[in-house]
C-alpha positions as CSV (number, residue, x, y, z in Angstrom):
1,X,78.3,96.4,82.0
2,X,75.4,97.7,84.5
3,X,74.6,101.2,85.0
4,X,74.3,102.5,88.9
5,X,72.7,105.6,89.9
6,X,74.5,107.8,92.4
7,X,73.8,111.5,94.1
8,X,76.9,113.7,94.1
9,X,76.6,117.3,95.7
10,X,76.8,119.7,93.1
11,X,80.5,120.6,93.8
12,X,81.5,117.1,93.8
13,X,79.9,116.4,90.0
14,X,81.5,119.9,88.9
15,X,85.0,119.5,90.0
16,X,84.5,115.5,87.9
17,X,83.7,117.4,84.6
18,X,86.2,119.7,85.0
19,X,88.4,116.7,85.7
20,X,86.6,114.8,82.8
21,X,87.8,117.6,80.7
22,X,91.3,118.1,81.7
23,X,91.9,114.2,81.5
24,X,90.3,113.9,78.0
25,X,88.0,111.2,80.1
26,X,84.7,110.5,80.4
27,X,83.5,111.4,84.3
28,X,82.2,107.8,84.1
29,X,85.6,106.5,82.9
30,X,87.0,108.5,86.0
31,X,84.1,107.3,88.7
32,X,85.0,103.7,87.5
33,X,88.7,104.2,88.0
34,X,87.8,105.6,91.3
35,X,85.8,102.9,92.8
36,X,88.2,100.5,91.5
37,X,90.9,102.1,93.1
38,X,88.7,102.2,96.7
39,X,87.8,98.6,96.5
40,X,91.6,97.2,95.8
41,X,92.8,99.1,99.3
42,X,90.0,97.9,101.1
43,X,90.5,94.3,100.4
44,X,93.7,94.7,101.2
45,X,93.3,96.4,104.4
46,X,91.0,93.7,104.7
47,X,93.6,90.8,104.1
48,X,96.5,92.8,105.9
49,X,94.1,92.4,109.1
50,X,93.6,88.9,108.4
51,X,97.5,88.5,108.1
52,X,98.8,90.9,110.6
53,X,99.0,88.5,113.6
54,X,100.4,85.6,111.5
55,X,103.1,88.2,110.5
56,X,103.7,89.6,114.2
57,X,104.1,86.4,115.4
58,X,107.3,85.8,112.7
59,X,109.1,88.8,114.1
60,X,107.4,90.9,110.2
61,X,105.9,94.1,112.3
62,X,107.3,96.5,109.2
63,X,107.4,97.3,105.7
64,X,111.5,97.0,106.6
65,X,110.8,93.1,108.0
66,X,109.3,92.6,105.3
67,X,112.0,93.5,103.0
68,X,114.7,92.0,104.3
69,X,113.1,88.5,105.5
70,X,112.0,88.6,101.4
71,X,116.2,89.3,100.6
């Protein structure tokens, strides 16, 4: 694992240790879940771009489309 330095404003790093301490978590535990979280939706917001046309184009505009064409 590496270690990453970030600046949080004060409010920001005293609401994680509050959190850190309701969760029974360490505020690191919680940043890493966090950023994890943030960089899954934005690959897939990513992809979803990538595939939006493609879908469009096959009559899949939404979530519903989707669901029945996979039915």
């Amino acid at each position: 694992m590496t270690t990453i330095t970030v600046r949080l404003p004060k409010q920001l790093r005293h609401d994680l240790e509050k959190l850190s301490q309701q969760e029974h978590r360490s505020v690191s535990d919680i940043v890493r879940d966090s950023l994890r979280r943030h960089v899954a939706v934005q690959q897939f917001r990513a992809l979803r771009r990538k595939v939006l046309p493609f879908a469009e184009a096959q009559g899949l505009v939404t979530d519903e489309d989707v669901f029945k064409a996979l039915s």
